[in-house]
Backbone bond lengths (Angstrom), bond angles and torsions (degrees), N, CA, C in turn:
res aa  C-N    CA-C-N  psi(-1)  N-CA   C-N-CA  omega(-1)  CA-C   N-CA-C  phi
1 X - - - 1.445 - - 1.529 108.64 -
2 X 1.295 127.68 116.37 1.556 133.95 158.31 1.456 104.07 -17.57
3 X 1.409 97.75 171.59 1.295 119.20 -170.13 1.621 111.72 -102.57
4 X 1.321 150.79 100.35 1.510 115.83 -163.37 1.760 104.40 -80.69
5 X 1.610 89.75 159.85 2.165 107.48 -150.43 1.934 71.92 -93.63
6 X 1.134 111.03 153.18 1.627 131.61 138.63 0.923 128.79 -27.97
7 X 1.938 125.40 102.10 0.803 101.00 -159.26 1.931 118.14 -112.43
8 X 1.487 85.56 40.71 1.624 106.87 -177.57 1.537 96.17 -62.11
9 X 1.571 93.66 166.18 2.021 89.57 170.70 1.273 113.36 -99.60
10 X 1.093 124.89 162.96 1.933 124.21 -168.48 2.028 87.09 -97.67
11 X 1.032 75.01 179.84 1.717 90.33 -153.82 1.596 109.17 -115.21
12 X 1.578 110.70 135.60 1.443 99.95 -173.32 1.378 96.98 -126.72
13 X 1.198 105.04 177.34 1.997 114.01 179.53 1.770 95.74 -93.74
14 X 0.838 113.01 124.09 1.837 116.10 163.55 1.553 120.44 -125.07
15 X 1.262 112.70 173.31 1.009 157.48 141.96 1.775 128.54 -44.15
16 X 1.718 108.57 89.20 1.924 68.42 -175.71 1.921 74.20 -128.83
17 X 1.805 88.53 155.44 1.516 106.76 170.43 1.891 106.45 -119.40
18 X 1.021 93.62 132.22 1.759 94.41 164.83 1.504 100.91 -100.73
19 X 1.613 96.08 129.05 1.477 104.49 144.26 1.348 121.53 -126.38
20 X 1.613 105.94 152.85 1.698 105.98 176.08 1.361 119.09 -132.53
21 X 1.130 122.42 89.99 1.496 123.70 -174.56 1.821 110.83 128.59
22 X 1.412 110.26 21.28 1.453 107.49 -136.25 1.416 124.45 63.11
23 X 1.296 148.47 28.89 1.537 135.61 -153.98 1.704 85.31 -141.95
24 X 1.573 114.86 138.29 1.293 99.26 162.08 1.687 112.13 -85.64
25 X 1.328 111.58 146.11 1.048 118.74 155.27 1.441 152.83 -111.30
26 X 1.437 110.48 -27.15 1.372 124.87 152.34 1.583 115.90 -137.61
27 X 1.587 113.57 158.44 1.537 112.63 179.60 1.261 100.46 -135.57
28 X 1.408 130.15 159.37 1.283 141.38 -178.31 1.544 104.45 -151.18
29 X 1.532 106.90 127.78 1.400 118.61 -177.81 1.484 113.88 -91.64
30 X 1.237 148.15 178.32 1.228 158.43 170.90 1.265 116.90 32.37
31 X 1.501 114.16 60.06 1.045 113.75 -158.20 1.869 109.58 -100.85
32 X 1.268 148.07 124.02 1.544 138.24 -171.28 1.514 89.01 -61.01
33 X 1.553 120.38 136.63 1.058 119.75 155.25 1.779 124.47 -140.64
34 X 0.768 122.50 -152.56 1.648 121.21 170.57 1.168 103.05 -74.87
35 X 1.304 135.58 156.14 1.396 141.35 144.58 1.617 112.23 -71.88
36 X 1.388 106.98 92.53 1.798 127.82 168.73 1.584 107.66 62.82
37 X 1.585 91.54 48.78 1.393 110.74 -175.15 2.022 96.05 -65.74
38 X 1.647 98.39 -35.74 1.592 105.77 -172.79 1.603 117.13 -76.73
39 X 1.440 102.92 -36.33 1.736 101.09 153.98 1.128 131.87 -42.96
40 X 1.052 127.16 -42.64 1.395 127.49 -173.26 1.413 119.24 -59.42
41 X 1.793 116.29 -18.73 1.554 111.95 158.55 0.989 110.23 -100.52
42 X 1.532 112.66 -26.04 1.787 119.41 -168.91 1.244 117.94 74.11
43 X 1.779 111.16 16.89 1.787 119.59 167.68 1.326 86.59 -125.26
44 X 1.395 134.97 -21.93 1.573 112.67 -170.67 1.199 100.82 103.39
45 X 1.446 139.07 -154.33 1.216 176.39 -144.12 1.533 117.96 -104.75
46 X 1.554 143.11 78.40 1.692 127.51 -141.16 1.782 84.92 -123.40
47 X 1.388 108.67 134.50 1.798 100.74 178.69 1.709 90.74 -132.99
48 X 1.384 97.56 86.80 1.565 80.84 163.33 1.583 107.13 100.74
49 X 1.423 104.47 24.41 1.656 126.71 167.72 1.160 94.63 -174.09
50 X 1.669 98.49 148.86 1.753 113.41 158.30 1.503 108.52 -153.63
51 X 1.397 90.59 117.29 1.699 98.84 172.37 1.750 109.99 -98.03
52 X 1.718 134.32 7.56 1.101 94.18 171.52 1.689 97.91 -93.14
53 X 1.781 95.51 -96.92 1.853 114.48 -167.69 1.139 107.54 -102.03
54 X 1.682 114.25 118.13 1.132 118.92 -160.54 1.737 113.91 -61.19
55 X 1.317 97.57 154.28 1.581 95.29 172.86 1.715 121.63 -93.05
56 X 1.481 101.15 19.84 1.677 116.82 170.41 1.583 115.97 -168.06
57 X 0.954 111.61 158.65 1.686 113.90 -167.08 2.135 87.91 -89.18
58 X 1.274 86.51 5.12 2.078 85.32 177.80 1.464 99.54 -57.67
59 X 0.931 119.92 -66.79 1.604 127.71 -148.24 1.515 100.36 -128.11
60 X 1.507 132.15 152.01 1.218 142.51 -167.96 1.456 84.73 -122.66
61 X 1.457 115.87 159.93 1.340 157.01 -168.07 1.619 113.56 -106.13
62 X 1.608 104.08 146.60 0.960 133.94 -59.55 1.465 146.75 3.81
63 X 1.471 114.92 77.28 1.668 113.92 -179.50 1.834 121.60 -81.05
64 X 1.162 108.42 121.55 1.672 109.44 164.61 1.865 103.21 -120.56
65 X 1.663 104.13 117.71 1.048 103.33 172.16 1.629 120.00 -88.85
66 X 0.925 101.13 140.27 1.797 109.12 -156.58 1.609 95.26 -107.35
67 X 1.124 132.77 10.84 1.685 127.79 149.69 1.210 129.32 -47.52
68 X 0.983 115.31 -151.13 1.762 110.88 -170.68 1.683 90.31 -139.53
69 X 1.501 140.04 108.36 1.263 165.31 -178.87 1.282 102.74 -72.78
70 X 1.568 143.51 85.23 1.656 127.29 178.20 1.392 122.73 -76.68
71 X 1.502 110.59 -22.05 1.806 98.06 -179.62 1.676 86.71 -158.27
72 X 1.218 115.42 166.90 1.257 121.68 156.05 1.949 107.14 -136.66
73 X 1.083 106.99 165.25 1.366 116.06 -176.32 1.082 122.73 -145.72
74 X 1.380 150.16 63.89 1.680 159.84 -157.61 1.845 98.20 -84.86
75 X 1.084 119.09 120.08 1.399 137.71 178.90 1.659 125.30 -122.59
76 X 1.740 121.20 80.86 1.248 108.86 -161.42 1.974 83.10 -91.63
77 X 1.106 110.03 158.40 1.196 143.20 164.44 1.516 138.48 -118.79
C-alpha cells in the first residue's frame, strides 16, 4: 500500500489587496500564501459580507453586515 503524501497546501508568493467599502485601501506584494486558498470561494477573503451560500438559514444572501467590525486577524500557517 502507498504511502499517503501531505496533505498541507504548498505555498505561493501573492498578491493581497484590501478593500473596505468597495474602495481599495492597502496592497501588499510578495506575500507567502496558501496555494488557491482564495479559490476555494472564488470572492477571496469576505469580513462582514457574503454574497455566495449562506453560512445559516438566519439571513439570506446577498449579506452586508452594517455593525461596527473592531479588529480582524487572518493567520496563514
Amino acid at each position: 500500500m502507498p504511502t499517503a503524501k501531505n496533505s498541507k497546501p504548498d505555498f505561493i508568493t501573492a498578491d493581497i489587496k484590501l478593500f473596505v467599502d468597495g474602495k481599495s485601501v492597502a496592497n501588499l506584494t510578495g506575500i507567502k500564501s496558501a496555494f488557491n486558498y482564495s479559490a476555494m470561494t472564488g470572492f477571496g477573503l469576505l469580513v462582514g459580507r457574503n454574497i455566495g451560500t449562506p453560512v445559516s438559514q438566519e439571513y439570506k444572501v446577498p449579506f452586508n453586515f452594517t455593525g461596527k467590525i473592531e479588529k480582524v486577524v487572518i493567520e496563514i500557517k
